[in-house]
MDTraj code that builds the backbone (N, CA, C; nanometers):
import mdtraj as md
import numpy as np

residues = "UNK UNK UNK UNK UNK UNK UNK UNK UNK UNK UNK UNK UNK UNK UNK UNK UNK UNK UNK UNK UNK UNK UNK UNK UNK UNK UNK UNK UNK UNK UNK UNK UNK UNK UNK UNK UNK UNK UNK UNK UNK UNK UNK UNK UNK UNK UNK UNK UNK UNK UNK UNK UNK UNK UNK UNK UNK UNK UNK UNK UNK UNK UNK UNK UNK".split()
xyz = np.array([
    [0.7042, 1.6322, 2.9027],
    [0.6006, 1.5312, 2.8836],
    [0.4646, 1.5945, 2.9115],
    [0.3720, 1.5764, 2.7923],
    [0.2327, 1.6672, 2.8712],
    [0.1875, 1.5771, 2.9433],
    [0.0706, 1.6675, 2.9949],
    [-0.0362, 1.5411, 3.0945],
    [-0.0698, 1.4041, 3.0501],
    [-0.1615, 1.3650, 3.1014],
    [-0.1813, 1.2459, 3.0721],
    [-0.3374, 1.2701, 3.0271],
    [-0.4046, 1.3587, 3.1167],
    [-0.5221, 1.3541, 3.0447],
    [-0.5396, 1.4484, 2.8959],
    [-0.4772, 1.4740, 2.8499],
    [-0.4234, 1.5480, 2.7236],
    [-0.3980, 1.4531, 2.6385],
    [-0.3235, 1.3598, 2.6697],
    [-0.3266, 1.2763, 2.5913],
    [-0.3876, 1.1499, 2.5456],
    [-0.4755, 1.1333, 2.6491],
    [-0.6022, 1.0604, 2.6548],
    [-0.7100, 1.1554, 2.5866],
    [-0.7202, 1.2517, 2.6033],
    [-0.8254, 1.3431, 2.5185],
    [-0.7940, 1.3499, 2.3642],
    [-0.6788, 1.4066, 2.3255],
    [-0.5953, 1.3656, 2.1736],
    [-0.6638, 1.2469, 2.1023],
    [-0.6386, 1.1185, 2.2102],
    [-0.6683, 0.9738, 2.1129],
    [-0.8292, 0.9891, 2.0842],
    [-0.8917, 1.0312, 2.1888],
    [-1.0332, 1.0339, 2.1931],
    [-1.1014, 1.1413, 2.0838],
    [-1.0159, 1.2364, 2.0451],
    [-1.0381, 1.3446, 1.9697],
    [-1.0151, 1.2541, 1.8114],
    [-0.9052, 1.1693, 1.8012],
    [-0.8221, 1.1252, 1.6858],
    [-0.9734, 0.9775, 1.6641],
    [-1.0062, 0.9143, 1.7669],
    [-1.0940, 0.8063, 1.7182],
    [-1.2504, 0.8766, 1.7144],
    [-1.3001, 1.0074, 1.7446],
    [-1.4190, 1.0094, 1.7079],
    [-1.4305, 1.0857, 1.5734],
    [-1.3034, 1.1338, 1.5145],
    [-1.2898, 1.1340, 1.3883],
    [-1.2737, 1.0719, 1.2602],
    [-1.2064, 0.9932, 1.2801],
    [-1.1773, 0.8681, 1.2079],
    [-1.2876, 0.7570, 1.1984],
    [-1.4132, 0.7693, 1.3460],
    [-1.5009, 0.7150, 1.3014],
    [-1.6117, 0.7921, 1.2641],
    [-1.6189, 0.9320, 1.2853],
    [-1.7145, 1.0099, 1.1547],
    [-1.6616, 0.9890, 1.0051],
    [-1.5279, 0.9853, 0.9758],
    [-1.5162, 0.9947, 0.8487],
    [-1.5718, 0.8449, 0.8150],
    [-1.5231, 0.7497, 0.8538],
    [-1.5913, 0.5992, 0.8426],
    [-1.7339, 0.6024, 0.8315],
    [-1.8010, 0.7075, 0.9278],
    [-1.9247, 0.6414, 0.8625],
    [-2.0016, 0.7095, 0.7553],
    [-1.9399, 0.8449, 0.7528],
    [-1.9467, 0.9243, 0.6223],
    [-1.9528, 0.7890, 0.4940],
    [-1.8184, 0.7412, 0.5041],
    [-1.7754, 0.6200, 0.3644],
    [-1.8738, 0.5552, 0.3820],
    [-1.9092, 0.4760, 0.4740],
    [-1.9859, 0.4097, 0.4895],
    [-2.1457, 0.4164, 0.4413],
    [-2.1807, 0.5014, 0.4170],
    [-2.2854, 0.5905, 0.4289],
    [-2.3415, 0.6198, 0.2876],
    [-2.1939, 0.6527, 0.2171],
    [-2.1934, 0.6617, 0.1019],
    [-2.2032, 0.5338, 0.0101],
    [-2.0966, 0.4853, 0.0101],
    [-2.0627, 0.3484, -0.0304],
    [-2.1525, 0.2037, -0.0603],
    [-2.1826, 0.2504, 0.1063],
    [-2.2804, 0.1079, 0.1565],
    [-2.4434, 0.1665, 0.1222],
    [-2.4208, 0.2549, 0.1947],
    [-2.6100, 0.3210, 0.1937],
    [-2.6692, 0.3507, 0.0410],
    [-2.5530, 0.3635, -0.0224],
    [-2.6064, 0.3720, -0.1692],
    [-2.6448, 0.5478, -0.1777],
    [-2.5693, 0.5925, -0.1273],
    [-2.5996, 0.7835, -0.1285],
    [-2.4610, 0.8414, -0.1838],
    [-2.4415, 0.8139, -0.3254],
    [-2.3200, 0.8426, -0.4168],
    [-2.3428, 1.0057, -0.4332],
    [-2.2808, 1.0372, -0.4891],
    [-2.2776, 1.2376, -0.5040],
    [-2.2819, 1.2257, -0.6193],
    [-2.3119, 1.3282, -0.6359],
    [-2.3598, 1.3761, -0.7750],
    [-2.2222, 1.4441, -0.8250],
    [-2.1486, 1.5041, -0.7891],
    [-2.0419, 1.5210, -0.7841],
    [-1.9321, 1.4344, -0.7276],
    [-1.8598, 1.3961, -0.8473],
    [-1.7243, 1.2651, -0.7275],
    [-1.6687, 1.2833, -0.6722],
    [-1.5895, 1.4253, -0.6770],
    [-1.4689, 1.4943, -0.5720],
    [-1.5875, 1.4745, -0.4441],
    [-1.7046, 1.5221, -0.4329],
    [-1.7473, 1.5046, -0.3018],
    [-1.7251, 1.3901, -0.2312],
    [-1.7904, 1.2876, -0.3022],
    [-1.7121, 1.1782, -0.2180],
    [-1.5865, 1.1527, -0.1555],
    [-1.4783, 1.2249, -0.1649],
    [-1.3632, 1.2513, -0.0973],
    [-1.3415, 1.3369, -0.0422],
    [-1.4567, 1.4595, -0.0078],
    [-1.4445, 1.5883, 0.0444],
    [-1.5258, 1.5691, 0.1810],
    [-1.6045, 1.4939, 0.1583],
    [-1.6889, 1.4703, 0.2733],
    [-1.6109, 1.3848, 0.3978],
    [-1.5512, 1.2623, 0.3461],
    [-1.4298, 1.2038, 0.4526],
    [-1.3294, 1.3046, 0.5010],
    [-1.3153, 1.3530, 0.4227],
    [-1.1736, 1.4431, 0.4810],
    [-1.2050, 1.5088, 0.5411],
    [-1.3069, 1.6071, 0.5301],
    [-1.3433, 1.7471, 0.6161],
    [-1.4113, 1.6194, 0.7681],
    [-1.4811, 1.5040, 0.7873],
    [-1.4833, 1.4458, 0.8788],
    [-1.3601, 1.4301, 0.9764],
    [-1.2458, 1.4459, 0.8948],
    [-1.1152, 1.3902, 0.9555],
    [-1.1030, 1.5127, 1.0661],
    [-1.1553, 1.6621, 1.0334],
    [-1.1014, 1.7976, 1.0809],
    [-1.2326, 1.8552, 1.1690],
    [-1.3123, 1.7921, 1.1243],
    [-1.4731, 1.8278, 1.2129],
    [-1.5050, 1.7647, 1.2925],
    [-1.4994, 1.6159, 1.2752],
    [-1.5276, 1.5368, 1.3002],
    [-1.7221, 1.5602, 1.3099],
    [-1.7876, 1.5078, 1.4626],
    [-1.9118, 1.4621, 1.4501],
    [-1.9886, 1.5979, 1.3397],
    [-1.9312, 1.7357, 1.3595],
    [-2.0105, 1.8484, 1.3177],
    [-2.0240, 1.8589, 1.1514],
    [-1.9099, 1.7141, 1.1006],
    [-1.8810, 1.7160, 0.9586],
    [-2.0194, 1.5992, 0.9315],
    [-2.0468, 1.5067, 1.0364],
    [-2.1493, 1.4157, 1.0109],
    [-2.2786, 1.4673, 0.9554],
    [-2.3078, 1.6122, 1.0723],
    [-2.4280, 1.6427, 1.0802],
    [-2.4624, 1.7197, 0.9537],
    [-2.3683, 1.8052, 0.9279],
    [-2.3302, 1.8755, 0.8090],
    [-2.3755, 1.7789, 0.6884],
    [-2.2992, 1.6449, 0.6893],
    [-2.3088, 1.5530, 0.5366],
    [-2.4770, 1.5343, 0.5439],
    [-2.5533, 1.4921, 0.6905],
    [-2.6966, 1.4666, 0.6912],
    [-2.7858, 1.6032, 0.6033],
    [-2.7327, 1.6768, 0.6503],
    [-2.8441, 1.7711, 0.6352],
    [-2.8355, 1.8785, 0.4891],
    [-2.6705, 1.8544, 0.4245],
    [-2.6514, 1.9436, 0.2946],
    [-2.5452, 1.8133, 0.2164],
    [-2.5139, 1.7262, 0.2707],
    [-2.4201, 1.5902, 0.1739],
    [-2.5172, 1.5268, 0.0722],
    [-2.6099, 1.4532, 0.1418],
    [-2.7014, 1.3146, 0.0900],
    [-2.7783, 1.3842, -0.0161],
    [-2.7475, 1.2958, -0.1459],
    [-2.8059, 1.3517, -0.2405],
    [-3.0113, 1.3155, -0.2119],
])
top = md.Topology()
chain = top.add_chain()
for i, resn in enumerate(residues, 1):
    res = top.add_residue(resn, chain, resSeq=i)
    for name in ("N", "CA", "C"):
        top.add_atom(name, md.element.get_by_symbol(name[0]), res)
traj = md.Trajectory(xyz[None], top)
């Protein structure tokens, strides 16, 4: 059984990803900042899923058309 704070870190790792990729969508979707390219729009959530916040900063500064 691992620790406990391991696995409290995991969930915390698993929800600040899931809410970068969210607001990536969000961002897109809602904010009205579509890609110029469409696969991006699905490249940008996903790589959020594996970066998480560093995928946010990334979409700010080289994503937004």
């Amino acid at each position: 059984m691992p620790p406990t704070w391991l696995i409290v870190l995991s969930w915390a790792a698993l929800a600040i990803s899931f809410a970068s990729a969210a607001w990536i969508i969000a961002d897109i979707y809602g904010g009205g900042y579509r890609q110029r390219m469409t696969v991006m729009e699905a490249v940008w959530p996903v790589t959020a899923l594996y970066f998480g916040p560093v995928a946010v900063v990334a979409y700010r500064a080289w994503g937004r058309p």
